[in-house]
C-alpha positions in Angstrom: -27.6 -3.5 2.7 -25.9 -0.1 1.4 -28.1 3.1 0.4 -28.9 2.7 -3.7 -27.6 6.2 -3.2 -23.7 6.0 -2.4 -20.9 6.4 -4.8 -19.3 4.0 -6.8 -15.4 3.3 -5.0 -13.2 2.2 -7.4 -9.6 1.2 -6.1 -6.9 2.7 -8.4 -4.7 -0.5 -8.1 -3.9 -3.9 -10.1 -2.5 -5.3 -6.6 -4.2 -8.4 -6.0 -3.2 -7.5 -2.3 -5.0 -4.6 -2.0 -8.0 -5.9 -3.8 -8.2 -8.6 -1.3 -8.0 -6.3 2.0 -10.6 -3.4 0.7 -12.9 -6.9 0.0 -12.8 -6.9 3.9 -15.1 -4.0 3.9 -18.1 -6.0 2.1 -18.4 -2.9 -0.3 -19.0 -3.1 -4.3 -16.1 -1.7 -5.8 -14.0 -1.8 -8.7 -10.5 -2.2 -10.1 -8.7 0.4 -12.7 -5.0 0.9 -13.1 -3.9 4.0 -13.0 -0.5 4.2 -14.7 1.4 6.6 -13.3 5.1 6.7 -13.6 6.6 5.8 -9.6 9.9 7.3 -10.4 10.9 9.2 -7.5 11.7 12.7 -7.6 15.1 14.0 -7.3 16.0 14.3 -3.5 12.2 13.3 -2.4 12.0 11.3 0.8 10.1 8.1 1.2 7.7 9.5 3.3 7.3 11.8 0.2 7.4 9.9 -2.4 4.5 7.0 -1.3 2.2 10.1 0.0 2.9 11.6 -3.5 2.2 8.7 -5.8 -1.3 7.6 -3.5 -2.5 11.0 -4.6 -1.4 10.8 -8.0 -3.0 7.2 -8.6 -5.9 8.4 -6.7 -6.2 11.8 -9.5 -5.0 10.1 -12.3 -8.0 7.2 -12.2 -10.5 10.0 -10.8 -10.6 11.7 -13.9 -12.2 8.8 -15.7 -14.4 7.7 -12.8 -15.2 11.5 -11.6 -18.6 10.7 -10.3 -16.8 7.9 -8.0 -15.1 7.9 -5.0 -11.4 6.6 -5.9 -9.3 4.9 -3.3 -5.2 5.6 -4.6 -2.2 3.8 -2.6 1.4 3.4 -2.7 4.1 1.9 -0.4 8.0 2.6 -0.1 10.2 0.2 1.7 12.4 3.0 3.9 15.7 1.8 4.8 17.3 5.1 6.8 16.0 7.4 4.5 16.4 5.5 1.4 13.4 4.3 -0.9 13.2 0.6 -1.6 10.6 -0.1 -4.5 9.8 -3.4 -6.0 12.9 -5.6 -6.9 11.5 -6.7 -9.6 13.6 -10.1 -10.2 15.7 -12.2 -7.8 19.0 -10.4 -7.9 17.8 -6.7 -7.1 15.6 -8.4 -4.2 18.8 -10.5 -2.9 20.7 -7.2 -2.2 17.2 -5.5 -0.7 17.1 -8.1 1.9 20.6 -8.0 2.4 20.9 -4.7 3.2 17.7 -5.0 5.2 18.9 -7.8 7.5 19.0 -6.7 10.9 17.4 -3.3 10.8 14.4 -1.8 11.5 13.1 -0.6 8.1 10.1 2.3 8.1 7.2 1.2 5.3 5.6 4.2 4.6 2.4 3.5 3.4 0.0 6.1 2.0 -3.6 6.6 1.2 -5.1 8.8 -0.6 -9.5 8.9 -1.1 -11.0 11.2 -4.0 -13.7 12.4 -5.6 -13.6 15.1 -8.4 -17.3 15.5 -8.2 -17.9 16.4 -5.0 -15.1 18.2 -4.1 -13.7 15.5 -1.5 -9.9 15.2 -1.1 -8.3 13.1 2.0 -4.9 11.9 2.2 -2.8 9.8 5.0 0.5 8.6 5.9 0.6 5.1 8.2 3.9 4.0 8.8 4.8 0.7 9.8 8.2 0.2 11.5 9.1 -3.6 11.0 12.6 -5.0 12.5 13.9 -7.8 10.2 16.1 -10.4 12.1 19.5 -11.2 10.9 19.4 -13.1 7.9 22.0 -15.7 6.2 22.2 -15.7 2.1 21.1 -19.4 2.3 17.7 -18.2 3.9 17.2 -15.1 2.1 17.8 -17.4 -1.3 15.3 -20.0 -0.4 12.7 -17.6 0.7 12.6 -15.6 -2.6 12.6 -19.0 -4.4 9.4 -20.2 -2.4 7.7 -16.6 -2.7 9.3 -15.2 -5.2 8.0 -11.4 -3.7 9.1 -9.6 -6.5 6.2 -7.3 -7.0 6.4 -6.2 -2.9 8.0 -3.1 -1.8 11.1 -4.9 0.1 11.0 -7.8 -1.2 9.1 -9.4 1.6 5.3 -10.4 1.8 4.4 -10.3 5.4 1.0 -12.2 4.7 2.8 -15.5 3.7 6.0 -16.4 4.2 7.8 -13.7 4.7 6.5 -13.6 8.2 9.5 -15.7 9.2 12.1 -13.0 8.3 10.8 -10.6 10.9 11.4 -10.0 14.3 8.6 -7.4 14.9 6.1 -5.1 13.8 5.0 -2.0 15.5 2.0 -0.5 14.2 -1.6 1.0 14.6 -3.1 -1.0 11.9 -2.7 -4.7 11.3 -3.3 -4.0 7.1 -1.1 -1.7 6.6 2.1 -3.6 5.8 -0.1 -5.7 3.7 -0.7 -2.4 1.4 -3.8 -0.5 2.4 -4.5 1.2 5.8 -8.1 -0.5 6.2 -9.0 1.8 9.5 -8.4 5.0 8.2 -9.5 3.8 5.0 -12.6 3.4 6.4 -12.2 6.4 8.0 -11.8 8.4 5.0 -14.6 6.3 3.0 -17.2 7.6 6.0 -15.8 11.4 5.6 -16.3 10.7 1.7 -20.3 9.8 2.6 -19.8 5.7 2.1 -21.6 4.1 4.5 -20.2 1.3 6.3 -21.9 -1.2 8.6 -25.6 0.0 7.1 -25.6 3.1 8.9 -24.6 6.3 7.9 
């Protein structure tokens, strides 16, 4: 049973993914957009541009929840340096997996946990380096017609099918490819005063 006492966490995203994982943690929450614009900066890196936006998300929802502790994220597909975002429809994720077929492509996945109240500002960078296996156009086709992924950074949704496209995944926390880093989430929540597990 949590303390009457902790914080409100709201989770600045719509994704249905991330809502799902942060679930795991068996804490009341809730969901508000934040609507910030994901362009990337001119010349920003990957790396960059996901640790930017979690913070952004994170502030932008803040400011109407200031009270709260506010949990933002973002994830950028990096393919040797260069940012790939959500395809959006079937073409744009054709030449994503394309180009992606065969390489070892660096999610960078950031987190970032606020609260304008009191004072509390954490951010984090988990990387996930996942090696795709060499894919024909016949496969790629019929796995975006079965998943249809368009709304995942890379066009791939390693939760469901898009499991088969891979050849391996290297990394220090089983969630994070999903979309949220749940251990140093949970990490951060703790630091933030949120207790997990009914001690403090």
């Amino acid at each position: 049973m949590q303390h009457l006492h902790q914080r409100n966490i709201v989770l600045g995203s719509t994704s249905v993914y991330r809502r799902e994982l942060l679930a795991r943690l068996q804490l009341p929450f809730t969901v508000e957009p934040s609507h910030v614009d994901e362009s990337p900066l001119a010349g920003e890196s990957p790396a960059a541009l996901a640790r930017r936006l979690a913070l952004s998300k994170a502030n932008a929802v803040a400011k109407l929840h200031p009270k709260s502790v506010v949990i933002g994220c973002d994830q950028v597909a990096d393919l040797h340096g260069t940012a790939l975002g959500k395809p959006g429809d079937f073409d744009r994720a054709v030449k994503q997996l394309q180009a992606m077929q065969g390489q070892t492509v660096l999610f960078q996945t950031a987190v970032a946990v606020v609260c304008l109240e009191s004072g509390f500002c954490e951010q984090a960078l988990v990387p996930v380096a996942v090696k795709f296996r060499s894919l024909s156009d016949v496969e790629i086709s019929h796995y975006l017609h079965l998943e249809e992924p368009y709304d995942c950074a890379g066009s791939a949704k390693s939760e469901g099918l898009g499991i088969a496209l891979l050849e391996s995944i290297e990394s220090d926390d089983p969630t994070t490819l999903i979309g949220l880093p749940l251990i140093r989430t949970s990490a951060m929540l703790r630091s933030a005063g949120i207790t997990l597990l009914g001690a403090p």
